[in-house]
C-alpha positions in Angstrom: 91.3 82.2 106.1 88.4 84.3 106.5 85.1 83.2 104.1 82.8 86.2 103.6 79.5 84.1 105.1 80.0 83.8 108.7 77.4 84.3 111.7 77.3 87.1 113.8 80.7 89.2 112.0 80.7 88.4 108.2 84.6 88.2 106.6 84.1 91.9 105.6 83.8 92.7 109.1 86.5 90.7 110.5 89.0 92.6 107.9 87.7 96.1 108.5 88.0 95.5 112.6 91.0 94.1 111.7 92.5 97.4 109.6 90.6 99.3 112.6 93.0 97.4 115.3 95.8 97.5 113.1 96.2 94.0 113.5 98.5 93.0 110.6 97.5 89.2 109.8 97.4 88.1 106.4 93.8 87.2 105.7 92.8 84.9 102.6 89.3 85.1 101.8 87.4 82.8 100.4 83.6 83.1 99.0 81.5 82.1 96.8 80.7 85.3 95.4 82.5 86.4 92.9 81.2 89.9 91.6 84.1 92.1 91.0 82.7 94.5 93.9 83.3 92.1 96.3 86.6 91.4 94.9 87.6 94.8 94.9 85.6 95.8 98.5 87.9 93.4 100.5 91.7 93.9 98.7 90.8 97.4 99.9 89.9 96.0 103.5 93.2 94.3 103.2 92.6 90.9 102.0 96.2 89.5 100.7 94.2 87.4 98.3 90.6 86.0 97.1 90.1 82.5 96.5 87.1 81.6 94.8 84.7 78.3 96.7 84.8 75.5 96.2 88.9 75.7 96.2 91.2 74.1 94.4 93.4 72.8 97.4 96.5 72.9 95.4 96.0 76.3 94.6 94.6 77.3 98.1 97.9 75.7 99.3 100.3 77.8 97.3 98.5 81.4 98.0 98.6 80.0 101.5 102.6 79.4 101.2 102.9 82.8 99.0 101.1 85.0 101.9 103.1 83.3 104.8 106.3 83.5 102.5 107.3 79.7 103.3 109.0 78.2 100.1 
């Protein structure tokens, strides 16, 4: 779970080291922002999903399921 607002390395630039690397984690993000740049900027980074803040944790907990593939 990566949320775009972090010190020092932002979520943005955890998921572009992260394509950099090739380190192939599933990353959820989660943020506040919701412009459809944003949206759009980190599914092309990678993301496997946006979550909007504050999170509905049944929701959160079912994308969370549906990225690991648990049932």
């Amino acid at each position: 779970l990566l949320d775009l607002l972090m010190p020092e390395m932002d979520g943005t630039d955890i998921l572009r080291l992260m394509k950099k690397e090739s380190i192939n984690i599933p990353a959820i993000v989660l943020s506040a922002d919701i412009q459809e740049t944003t949206i759009k900027e980190v599914s092309k980074l990678g993301a496997a999903a946006f979550i909007h803040k504050p999170a509905d944790p049944v929701l959160l907990l079912a994308i969370i399921k549906k990225t690991i593939k648990v049932t």
